[in-house]
C-alpha positions as CSV (number, residue, x, y, z in Angstrom):
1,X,0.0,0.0,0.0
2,X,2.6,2.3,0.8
3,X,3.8,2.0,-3.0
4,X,0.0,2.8,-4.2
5,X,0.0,5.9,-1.8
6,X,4.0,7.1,-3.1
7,X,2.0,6.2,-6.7
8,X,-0.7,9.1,-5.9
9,X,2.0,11.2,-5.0
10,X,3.7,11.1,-8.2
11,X,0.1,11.5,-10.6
12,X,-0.5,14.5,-7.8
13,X,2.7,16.3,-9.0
14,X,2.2,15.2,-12.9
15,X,-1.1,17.0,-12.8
16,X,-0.4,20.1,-10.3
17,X,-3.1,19.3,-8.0
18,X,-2.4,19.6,-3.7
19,X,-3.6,16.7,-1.5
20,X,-6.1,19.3,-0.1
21,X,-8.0,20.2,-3.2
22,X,-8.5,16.5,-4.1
23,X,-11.8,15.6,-4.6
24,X,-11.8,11.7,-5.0
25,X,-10.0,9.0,-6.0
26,X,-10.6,6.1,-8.7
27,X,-8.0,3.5,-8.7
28,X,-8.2,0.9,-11.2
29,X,-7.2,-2.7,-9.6
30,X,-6.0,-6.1,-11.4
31,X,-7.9,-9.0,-10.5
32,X,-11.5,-9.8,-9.0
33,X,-12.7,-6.7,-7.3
34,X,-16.6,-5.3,-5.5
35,X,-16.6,-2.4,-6.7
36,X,-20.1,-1.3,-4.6
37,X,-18.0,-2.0,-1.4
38,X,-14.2,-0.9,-2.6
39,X,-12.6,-4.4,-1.9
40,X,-10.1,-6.6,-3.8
41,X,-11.0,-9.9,-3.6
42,X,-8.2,-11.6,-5.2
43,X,-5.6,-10.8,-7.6
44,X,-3.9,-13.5,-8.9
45,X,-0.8,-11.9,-10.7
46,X,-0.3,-10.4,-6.9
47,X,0.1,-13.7,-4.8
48,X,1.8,-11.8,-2.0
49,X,-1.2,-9.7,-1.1
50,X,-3.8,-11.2,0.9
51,X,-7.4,-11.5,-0.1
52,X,-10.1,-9.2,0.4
53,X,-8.5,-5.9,0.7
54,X,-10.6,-3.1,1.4
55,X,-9.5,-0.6,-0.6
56,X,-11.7,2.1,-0.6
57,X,-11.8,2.2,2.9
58,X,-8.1,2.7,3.4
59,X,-7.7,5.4,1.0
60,X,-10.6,7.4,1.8
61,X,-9.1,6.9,5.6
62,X,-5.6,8.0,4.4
63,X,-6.6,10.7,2.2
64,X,-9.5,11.9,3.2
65,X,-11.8,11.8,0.2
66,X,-13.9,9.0,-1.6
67,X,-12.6,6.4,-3.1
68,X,-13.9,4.3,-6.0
69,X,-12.1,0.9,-6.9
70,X,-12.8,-1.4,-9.7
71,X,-11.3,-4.0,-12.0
72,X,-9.0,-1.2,-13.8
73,X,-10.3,-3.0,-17.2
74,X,-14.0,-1.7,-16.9
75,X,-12.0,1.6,-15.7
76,X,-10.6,1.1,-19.0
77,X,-13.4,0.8,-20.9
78,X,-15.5,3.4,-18.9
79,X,-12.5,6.0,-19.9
80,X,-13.3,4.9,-23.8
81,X,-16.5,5.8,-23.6
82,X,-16.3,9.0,-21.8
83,X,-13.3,10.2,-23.4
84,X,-11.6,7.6,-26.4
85,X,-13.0,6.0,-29.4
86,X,-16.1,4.9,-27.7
87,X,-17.6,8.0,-27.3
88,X,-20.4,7.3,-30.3
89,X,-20.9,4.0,-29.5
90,X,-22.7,2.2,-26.5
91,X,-21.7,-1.1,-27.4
92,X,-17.6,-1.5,-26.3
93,X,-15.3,-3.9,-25.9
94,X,-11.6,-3.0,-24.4
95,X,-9.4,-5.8,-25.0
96,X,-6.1,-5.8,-22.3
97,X,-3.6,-8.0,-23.5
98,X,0.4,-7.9,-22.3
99,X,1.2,-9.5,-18.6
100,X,-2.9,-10.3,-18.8
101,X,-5.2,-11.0,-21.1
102,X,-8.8,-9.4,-19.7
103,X,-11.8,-6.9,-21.1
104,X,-13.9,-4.6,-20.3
105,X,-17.3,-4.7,-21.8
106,X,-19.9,-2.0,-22.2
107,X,-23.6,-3.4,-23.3
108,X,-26.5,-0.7,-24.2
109,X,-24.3,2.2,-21.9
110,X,-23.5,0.3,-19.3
111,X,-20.6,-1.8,-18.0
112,X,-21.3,-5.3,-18.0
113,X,-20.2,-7.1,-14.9
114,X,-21.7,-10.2,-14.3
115,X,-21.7,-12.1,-11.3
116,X,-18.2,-11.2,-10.3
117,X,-15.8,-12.1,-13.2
118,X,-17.0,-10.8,-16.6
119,X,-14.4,-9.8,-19.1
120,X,-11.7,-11.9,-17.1
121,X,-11.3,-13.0,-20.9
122,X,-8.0,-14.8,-20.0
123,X,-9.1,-17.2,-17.1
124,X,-11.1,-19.2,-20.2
125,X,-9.4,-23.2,-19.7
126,X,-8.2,-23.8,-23.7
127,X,-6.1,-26.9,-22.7
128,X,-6.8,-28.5,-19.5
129,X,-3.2,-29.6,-19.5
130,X,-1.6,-26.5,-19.9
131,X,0.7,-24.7,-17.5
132,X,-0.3,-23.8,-14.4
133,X,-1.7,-20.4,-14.5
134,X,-1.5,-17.5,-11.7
135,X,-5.4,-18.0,-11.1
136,X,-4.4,-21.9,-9.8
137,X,-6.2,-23.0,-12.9
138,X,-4.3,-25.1,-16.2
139,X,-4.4,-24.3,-19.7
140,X,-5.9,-21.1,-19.1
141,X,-6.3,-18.5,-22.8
142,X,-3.9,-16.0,-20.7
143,X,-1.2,-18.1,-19.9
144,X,-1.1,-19.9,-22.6
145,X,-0.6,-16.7,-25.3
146,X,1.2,-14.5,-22.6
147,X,4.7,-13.9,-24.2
148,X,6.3,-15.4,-21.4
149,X,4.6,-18.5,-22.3
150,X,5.3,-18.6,-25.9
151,X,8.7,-17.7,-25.3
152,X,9.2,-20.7,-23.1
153,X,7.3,-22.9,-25.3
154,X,9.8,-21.3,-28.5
155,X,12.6,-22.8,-26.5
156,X,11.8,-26.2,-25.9
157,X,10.9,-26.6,-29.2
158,X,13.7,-24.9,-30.8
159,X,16.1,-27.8,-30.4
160,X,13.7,-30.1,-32.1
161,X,14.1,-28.1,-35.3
162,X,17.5,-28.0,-36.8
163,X,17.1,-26.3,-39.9
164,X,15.3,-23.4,-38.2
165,X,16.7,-20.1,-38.0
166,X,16.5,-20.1,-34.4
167,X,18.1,-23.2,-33.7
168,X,21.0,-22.0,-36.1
169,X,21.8,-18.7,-33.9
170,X,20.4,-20.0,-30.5
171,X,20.9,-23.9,-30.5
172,X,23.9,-22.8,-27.3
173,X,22.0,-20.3,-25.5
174,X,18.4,-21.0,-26.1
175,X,17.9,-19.0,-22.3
176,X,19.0,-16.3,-23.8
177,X,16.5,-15.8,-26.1
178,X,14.3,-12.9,-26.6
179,X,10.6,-12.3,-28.3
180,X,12.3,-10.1,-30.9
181,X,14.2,-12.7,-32.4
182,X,11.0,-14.9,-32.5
183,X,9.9,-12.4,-34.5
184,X,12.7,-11.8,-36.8
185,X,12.9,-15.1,-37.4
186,X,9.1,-15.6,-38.1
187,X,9.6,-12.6,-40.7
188,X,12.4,-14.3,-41.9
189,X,10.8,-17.5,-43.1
190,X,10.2,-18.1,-46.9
């Protein structure tokens, strides 16, 4: 927490605003969060923080204003509409893809939630035998197109192919492989 408050800190200074005159806070979390109550109930790509943080509460208590907390996606998608490409449209979908693979979705105006989980896109099971995934779950969509995991499975199979360009410049030092010489060498195939 005390990173998040040093972060508030910093966005104070970018935009020129004093603690004093702030007004309320929005902070967009990862993972599974109640937004009507401010608490994180899990986050998954954050195993070291215990479950069902209550948010809100602590930064309203520490800086004295509101506070609003929700999966940053639908943050995401709720900033499209107000302010991005969605602002014609009432029917959005904000794809997040990178260390996570999640969406927020906006049906008829209005964020679509679900029960708890909608738009956690990436927590989908494509092979049940997958890797592990940080959820506890195998084969989920995320981990299996992360680019950590690609690049992993890259290097196992590299040494299988011998007349591919990878194995030619990496076949000795397949750890130190990279995801830009994936891609060269995929734009390097005839």
């Amino acid at each position: 927490l005390n990173k998040l408050f040093k972060s508030f800190g910093f966005v104070q200074k970018d935009i020129g605003i004093n603690e004093k005159d702030l007004k309320g806070i929005g902070i967009g979390m990862h993972g599974v969060v109640d937004y009507k109550e401010g608490i994180l109930f899990f986050a998954p790509h954050f195993p070291e923080w215990r479950r069902n943080i209550h948010f809100a509460e602590i930064v309203q208590n520490r800086f004295g204003v509101s506070a609003y907390v929700d999966n940053y996606c639908r943050m995401q998608v709720c900033a499209e509409k107000l302010f991005g490409l969605g602002k014609n449209y009432s029917n959005i979908v904000a794809i997040e893809t990178g260390a996570v693979l999640a969406a927020g979705i906006i049906i008829k105006g209005d964020i679509y939630r679900g029960k708890t989980v909608a738009g956690e896109i990436g927590h989908t099971t494509i092979n049940p035998d997958g890797p592990r995934c940080f959820c506890g779950g195998r084969g989920c969509f995320e981990v299996m197109v992360s680019p950590n995991n690609l690049k992993e499975s890259i290097k196992k199979n590299i040494l299988d192919n011998k007349d591919s360009i990878l194995y030619k410049k990496f076949s000795k030092k397949v750890g130190q492989i990279k995801l830009k010489d994936i891609f060269k060498a995929l734009c390097c195939r005839r």
